[in-house]
ZATORTOR-757408 format. One record per residue (C-alpha): residue number from 1; x, y, z. Coordinates in pm, whole numbers, always signed. Layout:
% residues N
+------+--------+--------+--------+
| resi |      x |      y |      z |
+------+--------+--------+--------+
|  NUM |      X |      Y |      Z |
...
+------+--------+--------+--------+
END
This chain:
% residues 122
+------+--------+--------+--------+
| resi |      x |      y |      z |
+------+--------+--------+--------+
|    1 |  -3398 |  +1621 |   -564 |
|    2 |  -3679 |  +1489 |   -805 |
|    3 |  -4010 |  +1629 |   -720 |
|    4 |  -4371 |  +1588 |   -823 |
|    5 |  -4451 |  +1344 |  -1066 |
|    6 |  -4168 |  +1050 |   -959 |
|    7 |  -4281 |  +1173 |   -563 |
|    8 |  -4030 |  +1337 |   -276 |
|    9 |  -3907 |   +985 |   -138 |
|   10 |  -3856 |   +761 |   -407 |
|   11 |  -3667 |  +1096 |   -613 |
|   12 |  -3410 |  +1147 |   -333 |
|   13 |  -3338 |   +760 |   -328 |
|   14 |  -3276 |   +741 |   -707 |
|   15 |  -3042 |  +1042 |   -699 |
|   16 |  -2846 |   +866 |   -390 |
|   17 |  -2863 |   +516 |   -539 |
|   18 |  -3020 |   +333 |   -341 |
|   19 |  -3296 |    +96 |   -368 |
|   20 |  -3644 |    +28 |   -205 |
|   21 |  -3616 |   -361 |   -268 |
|   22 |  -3876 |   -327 |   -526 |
|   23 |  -3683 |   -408 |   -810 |
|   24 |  -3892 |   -184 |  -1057 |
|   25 |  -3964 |    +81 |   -866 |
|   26 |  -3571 |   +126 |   -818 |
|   27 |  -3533 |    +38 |  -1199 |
|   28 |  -3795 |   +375 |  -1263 |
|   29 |  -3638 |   +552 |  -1013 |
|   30 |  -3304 |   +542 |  -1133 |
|   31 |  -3425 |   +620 |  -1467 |
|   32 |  -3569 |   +891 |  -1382 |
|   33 |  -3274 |  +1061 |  -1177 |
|   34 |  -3087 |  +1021 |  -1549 |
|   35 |  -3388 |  +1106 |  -1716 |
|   36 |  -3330 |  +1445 |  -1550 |
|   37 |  -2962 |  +1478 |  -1499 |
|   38 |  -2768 |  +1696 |  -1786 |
|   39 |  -2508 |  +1618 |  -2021 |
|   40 |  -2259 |  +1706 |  -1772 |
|   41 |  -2419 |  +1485 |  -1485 |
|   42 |  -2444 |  +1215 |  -1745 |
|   43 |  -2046 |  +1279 |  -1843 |
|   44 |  -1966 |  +1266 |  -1442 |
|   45 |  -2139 |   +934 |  -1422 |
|   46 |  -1993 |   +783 |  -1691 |
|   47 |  -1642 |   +878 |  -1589 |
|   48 |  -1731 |   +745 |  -1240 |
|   49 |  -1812 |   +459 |  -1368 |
|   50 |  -1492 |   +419 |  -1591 |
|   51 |  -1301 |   +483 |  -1295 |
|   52 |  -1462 |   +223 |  -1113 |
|   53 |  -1383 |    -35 |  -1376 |
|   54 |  -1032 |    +32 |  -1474 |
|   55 |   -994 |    +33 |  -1059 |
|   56 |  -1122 |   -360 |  -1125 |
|   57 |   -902 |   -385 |  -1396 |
|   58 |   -610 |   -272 |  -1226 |
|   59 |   -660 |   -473 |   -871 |
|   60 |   -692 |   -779 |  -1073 |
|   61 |   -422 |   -725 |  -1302 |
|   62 |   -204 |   -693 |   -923 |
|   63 |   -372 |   -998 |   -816 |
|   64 |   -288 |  -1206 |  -1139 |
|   65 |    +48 |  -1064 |  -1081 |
|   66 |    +40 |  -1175 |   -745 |
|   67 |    -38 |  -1551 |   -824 |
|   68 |   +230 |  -1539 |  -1125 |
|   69 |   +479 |  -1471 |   -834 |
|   70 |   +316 |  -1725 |   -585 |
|   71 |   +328 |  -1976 |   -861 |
|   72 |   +688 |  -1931 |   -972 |
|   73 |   +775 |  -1906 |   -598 |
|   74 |   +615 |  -2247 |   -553 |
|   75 |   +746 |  -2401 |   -811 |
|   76 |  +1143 |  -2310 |   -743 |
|   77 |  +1055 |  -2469 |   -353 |
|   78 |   +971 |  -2780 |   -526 |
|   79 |  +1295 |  -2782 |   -733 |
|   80 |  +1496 |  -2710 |   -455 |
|   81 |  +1325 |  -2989 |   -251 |
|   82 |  +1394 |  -3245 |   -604 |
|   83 |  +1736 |  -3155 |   -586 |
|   84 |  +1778 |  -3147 |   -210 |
|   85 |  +1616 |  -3551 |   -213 |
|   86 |  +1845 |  -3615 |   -508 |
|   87 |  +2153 |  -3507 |   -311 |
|   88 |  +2006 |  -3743 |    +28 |
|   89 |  +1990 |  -4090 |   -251 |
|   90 |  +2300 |  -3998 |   -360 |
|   91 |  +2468 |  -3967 |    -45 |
|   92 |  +2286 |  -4272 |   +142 |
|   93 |  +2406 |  -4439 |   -223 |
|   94 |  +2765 |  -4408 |   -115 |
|   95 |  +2758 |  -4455 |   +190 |
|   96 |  +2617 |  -4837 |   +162 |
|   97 |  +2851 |  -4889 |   -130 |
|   98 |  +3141 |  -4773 |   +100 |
|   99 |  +2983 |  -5009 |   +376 |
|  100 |  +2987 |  -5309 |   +140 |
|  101 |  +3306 |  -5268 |    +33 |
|  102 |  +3506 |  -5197 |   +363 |
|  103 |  +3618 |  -5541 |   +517 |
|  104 |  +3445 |  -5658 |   +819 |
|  105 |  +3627 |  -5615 |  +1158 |
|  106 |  +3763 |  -5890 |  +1276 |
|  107 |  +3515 |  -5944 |  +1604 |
|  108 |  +3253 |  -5938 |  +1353 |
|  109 |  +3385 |  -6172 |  +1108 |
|  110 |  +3421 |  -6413 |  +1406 |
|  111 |  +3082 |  -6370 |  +1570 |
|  112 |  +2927 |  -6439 |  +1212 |
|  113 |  +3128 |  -6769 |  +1136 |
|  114 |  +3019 |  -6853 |  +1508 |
|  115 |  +2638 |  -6778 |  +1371 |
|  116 |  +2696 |  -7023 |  +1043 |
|  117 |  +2857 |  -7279 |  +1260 |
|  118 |  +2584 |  -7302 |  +1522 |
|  119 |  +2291 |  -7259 |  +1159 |
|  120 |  +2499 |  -7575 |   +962 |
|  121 |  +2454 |  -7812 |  +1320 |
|  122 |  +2129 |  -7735 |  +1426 |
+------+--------+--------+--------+
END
């Protein structure tokens, strides 16, 4: 703990990291706790610190990852739904060909020359 000159409670706070809400009080009193840490405090911190970031690096690297996937997941669904409508036209395509080309029962042919009779003497 930093005594004396930086004072009992703002020393223990700087060595524990945490802050007063006075932003320059905590900016002196983190100064001083490295002000009075060793090269092998200093060395400790750093690597901390380094750890810290390539823990960033990594979780974001897996969350980039993550979205590639999503993305290339997303993108097949929308194929498959492409081809899937494709396949729909082309078989609602044949089947009204196939309907226009078979010949009318003969009830039906009937009932419509009924239908143009009754339209031509009205």
């Amino acid at each position: 703990m930093i005594e004396g000159r930086w004072g009992g409670a703002h020393g223990s706070r700087a060595l524990k990291g945490e802050r007063n809400g006075n932003c320059r009080h905590a900016a002196i009193d983190g100064l001083a706790a490295r002000v009075m840490m060793g090269p092998e405090e200093m060395a400790l911190l750093r690597l901390a610190r380094a750890a810290a970031a390539q823990r960033r690096l990594v979780a974001s690297a897996a969350q980039q990852e993550r979205d590639a996937r999503a993305a290339a997941a997303q993108r097949r669904l929308v194929a498959a739904a492409a081809q899937q409508d494709d396949w729909i036209r082309r078989c609602l395509q044949r089947q009204y060909e196939d309907a226009l080309a078979a010949p009318l029962s003969p009830r039906l042919a009937t009932l419509i020359t009924q239908l143009e009779t009754q339209d031509v003497s009205a």
